[in-house]
N, CA, C and O atoms as a GROMACS GRO file, in nm:
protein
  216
    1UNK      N    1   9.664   8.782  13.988
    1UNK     CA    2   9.703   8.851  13.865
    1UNK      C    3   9.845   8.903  13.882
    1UNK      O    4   9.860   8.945  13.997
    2UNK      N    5   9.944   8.912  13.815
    2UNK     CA    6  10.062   8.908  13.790
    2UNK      C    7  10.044   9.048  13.787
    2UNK      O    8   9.953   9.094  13.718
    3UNK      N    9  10.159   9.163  13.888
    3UNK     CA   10  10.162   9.278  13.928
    3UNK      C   11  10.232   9.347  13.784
    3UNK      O   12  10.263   9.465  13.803
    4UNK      N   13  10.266   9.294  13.636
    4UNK     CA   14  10.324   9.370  13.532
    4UNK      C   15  10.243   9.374  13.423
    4UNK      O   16  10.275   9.404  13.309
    5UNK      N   17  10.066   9.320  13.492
    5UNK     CA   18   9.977   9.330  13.414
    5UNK      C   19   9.878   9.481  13.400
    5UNK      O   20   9.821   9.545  13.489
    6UNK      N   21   9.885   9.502  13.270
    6UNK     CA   22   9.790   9.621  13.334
    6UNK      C   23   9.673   9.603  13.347
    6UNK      O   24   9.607   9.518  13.287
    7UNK      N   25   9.636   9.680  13.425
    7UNK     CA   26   9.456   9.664  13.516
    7UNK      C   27   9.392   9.796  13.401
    7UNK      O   28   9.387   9.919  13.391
    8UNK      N   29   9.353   9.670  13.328
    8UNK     CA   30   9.190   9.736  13.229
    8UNK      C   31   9.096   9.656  13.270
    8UNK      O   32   9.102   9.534  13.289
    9UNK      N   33   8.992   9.745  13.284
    9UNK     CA   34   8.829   9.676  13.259
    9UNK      C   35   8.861   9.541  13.115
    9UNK      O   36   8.922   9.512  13.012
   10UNK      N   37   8.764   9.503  13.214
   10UNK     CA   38   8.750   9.329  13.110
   10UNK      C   39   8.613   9.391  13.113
   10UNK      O   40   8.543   9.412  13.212
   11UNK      N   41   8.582   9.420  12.961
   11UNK     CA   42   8.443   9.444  12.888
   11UNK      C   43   8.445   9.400  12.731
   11UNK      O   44   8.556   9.398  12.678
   12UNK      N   45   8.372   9.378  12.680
   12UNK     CA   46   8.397   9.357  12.567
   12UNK      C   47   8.338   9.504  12.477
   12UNK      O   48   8.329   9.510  12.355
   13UNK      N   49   8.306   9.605  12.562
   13UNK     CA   50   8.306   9.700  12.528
   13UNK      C   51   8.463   9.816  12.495
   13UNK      O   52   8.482   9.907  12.415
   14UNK      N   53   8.552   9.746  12.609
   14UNK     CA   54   8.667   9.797  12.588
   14UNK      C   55   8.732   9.743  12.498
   14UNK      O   56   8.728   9.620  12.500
   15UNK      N   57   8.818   9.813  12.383
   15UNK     CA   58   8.893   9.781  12.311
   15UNK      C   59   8.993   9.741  12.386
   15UNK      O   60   9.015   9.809  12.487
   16UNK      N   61   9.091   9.605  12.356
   16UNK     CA   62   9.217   9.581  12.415
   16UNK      C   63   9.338   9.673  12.359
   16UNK      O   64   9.315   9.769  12.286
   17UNK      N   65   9.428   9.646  12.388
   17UNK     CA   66   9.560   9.732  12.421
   17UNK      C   67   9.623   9.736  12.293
   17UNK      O   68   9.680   9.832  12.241
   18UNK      N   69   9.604   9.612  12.245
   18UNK     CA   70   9.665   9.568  12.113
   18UNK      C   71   9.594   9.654  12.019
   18UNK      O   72   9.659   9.738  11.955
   19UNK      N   73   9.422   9.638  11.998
   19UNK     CA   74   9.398   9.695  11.946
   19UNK      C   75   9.410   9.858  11.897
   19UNK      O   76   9.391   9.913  11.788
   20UNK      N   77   9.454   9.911  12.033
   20UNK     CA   78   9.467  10.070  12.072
   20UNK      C   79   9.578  10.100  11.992
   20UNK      O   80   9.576  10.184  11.902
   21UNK      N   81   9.715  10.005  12.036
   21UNK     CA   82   9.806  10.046  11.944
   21UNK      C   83   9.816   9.966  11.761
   21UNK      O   84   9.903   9.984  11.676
   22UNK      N   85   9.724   9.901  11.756
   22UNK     CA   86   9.739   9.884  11.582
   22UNK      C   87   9.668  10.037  11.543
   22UNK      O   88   9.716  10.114  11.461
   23UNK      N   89   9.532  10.064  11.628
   23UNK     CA   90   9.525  10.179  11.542
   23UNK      C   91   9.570  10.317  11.532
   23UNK      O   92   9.527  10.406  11.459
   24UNK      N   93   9.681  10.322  11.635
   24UNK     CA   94   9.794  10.427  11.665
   24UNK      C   95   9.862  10.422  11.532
   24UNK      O   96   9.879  10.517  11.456
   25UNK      N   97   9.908  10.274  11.511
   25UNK     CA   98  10.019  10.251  11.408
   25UNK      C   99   9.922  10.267  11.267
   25UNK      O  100   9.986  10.303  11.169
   26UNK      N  101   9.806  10.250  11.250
   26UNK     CA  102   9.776  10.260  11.103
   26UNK      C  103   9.711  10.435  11.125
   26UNK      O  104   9.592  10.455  11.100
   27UNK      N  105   9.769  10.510  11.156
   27UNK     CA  106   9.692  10.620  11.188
   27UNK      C  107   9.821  10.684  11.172
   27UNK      O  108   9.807  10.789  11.109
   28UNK      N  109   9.913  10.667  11.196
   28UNK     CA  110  10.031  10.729  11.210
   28UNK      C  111  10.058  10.701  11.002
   28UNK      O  112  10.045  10.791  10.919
   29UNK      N  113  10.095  10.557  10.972
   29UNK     CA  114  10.104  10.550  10.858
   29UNK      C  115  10.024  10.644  10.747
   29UNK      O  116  10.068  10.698  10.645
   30UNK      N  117   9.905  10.642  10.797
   30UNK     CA  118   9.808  10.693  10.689
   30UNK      C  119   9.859  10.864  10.719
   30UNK      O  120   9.861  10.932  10.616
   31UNK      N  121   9.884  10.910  10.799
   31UNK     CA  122   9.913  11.032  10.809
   31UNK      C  123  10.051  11.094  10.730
   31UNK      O  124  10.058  11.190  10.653
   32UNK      N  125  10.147  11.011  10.775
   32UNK     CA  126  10.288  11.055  10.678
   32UNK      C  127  10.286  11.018  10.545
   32UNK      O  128  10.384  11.051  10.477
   33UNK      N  129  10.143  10.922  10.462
   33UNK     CA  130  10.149  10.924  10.356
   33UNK      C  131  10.081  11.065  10.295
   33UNK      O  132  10.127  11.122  10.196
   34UNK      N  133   9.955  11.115  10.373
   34UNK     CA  134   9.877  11.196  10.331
   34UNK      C  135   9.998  11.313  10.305
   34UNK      O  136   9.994  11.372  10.197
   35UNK      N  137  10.133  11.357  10.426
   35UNK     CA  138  10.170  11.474  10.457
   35UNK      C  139  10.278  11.437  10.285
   35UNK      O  140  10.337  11.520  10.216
   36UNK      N  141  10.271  11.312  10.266
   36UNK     CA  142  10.369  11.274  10.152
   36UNK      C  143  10.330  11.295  10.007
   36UNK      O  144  10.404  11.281   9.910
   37UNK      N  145  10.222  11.325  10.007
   37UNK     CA  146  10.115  11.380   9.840
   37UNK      C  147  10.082  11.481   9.875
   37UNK      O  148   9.993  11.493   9.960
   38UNK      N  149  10.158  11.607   9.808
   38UNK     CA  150  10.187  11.706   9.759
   38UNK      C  151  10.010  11.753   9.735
   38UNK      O  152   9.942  11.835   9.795
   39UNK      N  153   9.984  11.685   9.651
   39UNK     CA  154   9.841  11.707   9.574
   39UNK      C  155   9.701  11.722   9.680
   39UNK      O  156   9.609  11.802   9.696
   40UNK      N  157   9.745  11.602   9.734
   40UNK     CA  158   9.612  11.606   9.852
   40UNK      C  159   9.630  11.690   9.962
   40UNK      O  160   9.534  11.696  10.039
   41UNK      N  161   9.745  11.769   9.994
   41UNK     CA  162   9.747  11.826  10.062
   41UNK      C  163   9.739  11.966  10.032
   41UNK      O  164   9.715  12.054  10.115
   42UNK      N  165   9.764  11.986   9.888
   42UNK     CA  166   9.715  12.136   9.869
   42UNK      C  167   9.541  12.144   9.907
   42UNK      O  168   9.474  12.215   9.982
   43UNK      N  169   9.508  12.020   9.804
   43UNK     CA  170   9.335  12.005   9.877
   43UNK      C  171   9.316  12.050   9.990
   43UNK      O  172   9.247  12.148  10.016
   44UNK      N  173   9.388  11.969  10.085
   44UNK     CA  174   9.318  11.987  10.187
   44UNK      C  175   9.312  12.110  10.275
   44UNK      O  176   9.247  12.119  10.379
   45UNK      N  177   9.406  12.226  10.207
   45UNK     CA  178   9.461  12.322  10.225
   45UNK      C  179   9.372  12.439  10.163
   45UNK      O  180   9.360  12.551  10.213
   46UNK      N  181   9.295  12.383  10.016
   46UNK     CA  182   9.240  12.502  10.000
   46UNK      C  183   9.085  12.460  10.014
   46UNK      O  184   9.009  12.486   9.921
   47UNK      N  185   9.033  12.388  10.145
   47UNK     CA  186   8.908  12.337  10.170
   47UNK      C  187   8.898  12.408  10.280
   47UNK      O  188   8.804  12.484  10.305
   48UNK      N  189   9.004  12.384  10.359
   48UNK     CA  190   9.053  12.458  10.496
   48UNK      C  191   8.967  12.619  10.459
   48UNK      O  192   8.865  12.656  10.517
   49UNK      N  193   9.026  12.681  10.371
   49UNK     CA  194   9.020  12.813  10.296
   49UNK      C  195   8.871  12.848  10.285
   49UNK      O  196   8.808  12.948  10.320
   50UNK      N  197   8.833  12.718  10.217
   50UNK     CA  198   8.669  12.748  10.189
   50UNK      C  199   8.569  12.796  10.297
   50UNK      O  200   8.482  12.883  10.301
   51UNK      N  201   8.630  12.680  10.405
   51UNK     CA  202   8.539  12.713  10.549
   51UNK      C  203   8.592  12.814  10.616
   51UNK      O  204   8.522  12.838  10.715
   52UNK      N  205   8.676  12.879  10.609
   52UNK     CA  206   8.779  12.943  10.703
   52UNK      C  207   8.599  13.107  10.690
   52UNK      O  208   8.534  13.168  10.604
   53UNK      N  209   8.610  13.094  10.834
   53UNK     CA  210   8.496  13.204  10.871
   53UNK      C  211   8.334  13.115  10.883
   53UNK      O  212   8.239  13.186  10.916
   54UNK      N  213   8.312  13.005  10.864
   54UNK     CA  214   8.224  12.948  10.888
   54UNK      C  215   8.125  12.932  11.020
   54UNK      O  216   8.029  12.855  11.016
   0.00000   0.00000   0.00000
């Protein structure tokens, strides 16, 4: 094995690498859109509120 490989478990339980970072990258996207609507974020702001002491 070529020493600039990284050493992950070969499972098909493990997600590969690739996969790890697509869902970095659609996780990141979905986040600066959420922080980007004004609207959904008051939501989510006065839900916060609702539970706040729960």
């Amino acid at each position: 094995m070529d020493s600039n490989t990284p050493n992950i478990a070969l499972s098909t339980n493990t997600p590969s690498i690739e996969f790890i970072e697509e869902c970095r990258h659609q996780s990141a996207l979905a986040s600066s859109e959420d922080r980007a609507n004004d609207e959904f974020m008051a939501f989510l702001d006065q839900a916060l509120l609702d539970i706040e002491g729960f």
